[in-house]
MINU-996427 format. One record per residue (C-alpha): x, y, z; residue in one letter. Coordinates in steps of 0.05 Angstrom, whole numbers, plus 5000, padded with zeros to 4 digits. Layout:
+------+------+------+----+
|   px |   py |   pz | aa |
+------+------+------+----+
|    X |    Y |    Z |  A |
...
+------+------+------+----+
# end
This chain:
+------+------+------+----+
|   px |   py |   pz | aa |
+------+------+------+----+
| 5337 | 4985 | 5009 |  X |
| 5290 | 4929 | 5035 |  X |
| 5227 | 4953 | 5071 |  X |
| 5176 | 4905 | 5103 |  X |
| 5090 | 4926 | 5096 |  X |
| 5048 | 4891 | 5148 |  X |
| 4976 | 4894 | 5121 |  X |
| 4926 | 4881 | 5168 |  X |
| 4866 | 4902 | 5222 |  X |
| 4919 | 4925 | 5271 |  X |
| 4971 | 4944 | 5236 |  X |
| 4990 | 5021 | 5220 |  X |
| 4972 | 5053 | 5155 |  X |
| 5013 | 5038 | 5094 |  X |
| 5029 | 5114 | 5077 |  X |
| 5056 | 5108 | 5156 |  X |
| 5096 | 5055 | 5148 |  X |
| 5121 | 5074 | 5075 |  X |
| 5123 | 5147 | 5096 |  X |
| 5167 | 5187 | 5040 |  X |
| 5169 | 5127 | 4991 |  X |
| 5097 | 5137 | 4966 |  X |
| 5065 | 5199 | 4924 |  X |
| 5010 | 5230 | 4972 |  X |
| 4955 | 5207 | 4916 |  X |
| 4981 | 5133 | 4924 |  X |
| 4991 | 5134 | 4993 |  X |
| 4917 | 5155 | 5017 |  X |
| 4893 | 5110 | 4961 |  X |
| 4931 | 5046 | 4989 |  X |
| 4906 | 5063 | 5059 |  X |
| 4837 | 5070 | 5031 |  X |
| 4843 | 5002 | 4996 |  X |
| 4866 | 4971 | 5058 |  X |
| 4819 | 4990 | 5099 |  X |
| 4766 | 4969 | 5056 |  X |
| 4796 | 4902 | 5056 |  X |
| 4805 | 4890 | 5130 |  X |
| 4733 | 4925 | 5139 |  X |
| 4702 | 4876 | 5087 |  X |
| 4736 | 4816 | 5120 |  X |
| 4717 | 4837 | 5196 |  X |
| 4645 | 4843 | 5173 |  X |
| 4648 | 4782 | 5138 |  X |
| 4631 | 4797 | 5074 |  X |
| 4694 | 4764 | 5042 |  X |
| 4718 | 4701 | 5072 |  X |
| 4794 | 4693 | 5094 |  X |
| 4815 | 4663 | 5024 |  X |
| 4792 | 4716 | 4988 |  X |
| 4820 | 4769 | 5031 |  X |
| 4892 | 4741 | 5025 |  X |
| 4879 | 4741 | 4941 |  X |
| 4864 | 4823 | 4954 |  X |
| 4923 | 4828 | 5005 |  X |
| 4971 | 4794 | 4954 |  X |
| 4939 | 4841 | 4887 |  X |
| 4943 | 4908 | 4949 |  X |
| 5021 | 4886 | 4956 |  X |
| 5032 | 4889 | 4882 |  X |
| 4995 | 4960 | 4881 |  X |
| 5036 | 4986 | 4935 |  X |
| 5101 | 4961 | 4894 |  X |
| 5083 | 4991 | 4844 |  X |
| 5066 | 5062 | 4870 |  X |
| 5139 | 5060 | 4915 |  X |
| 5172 | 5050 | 4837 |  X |
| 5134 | 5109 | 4818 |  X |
| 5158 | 5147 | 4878 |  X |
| 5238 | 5128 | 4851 |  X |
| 5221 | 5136 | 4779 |  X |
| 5191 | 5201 | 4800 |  X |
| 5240 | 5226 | 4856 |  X |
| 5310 | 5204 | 4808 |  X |
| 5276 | 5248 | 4752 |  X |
| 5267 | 5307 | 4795 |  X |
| 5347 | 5297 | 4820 |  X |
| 5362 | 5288 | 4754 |  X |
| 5344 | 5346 | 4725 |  X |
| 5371 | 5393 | 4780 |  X |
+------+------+------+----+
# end
């Protein structure tokens, strides 16, 4: 099943939009890590280059933690 992630200052918070395809620890982690993005870009600490580089390296986190979630979730229906 494809899902699509909009990352962004507007957008709505990754364990919203990924809502029971993330473990809670990876979902408020994400969320925090975006924010801290956007927040750092808004302020203008990191210019617009650099915050596409974090976006892209946020993207592969969040891939990462949804093949957890399967790993984790065909496991647990595996052994019942």
């Amino acid at each position: 099943m494809k899902r699509t992630l909009e990352i962004g200052a507007l957008c709505e918070p990754i364990s919203k939009q990924l809502a029971g395809m993330l473990l809670d620890e990876d979902a408020y982690q994400l969320d925090r890590d975006n924010d801290a993005i956007t927040r750092c870009n808004l302020m203008g600490y990191m210019p617009d280059s650099t915050t596409e580089r974090a976006r892209k390296r946020l993207l592969k986190k969040t891939q990462a933690a949804a093949r957890r979630f399967a790993e984790a979730y065909n496991a647990r229906k595996a052994n019942t």
